[in-house]
N, C-alpha and C positions, 0 to 999 in steps of 0.2 A: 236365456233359458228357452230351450225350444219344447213348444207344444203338443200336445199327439191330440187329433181330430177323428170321433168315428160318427161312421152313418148307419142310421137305423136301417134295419132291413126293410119295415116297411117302406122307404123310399127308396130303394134298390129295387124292390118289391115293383113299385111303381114306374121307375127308370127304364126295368125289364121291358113291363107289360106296356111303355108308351114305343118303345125299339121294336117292340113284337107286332106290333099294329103297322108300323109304316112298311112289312114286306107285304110285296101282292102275292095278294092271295088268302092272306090274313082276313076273315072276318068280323073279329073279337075278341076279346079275352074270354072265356068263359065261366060263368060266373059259378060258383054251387051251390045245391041248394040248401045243404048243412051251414047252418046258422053260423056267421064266423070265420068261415072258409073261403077264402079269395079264389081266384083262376094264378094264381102266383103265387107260389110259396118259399121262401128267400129261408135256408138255414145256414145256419153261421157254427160251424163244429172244427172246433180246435183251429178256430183262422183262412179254414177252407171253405169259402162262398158256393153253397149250392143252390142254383136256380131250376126251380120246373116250372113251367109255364101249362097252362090246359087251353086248347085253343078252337075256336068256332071258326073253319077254312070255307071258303068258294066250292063250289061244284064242280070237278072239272082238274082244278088244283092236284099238282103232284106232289104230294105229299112226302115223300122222300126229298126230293128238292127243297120243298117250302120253309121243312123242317129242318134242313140244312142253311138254307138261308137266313131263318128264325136263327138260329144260334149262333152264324157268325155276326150278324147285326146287333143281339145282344152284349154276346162279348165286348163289341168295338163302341156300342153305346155305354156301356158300364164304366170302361178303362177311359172313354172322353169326361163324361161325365161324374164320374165317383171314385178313381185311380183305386178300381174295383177291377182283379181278374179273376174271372170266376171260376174255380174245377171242375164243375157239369155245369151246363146247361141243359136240360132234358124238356125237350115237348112234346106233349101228348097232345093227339087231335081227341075231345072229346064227340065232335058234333062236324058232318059235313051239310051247310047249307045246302037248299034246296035251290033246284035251278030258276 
């Protein structure tokens, strides 16, 4: 009898935002200040994985790039770790660090 296995989004949630931290350039998740609200927001609608990420980047940082980097990393961290593919991934830069 074979078993069917799911993962919370909160740790997809988490998955995401530790994949989004190791591109350079990255300098955060960002957190909000609405009570509740993560820098990660993982929805799960009719089996299709949406990931946004808000993110605190470096000075200097190209943001096109970053933000492309950001997305393939997640993806390829999801599908290692959670045989998770996800249909967006979307990053927003809320915040560019100061030099």
């Amino acid at each position: 009898m074979a078993g069917q296995a799911s993962i919370s989004t909160d740790i997809i949630a988490r998955y995401a935002a530790d994949a989004a931290r190791e591109v350079e350039g990255v300098r955060a998740v960002a957190e909000s200040p609405v009570p509740g609200r993560r820098g990660v927001k993982v929805t799960d609608a009719d089996g299709a994985i949406r990931v946004e990420l808000h993110l605190e980047v470096v000075w200097g940082a190209s943001i096109p790039e970053l933000g492309r980097g950001v997305q393939a990393r997640v993806r390829e961290y999801l599908r290692s770790m959670a045989d998770v593919d996800p249909a967006t991934v979307d990053v927003v830069v809320d915040e560019v660090a100061k030099p």
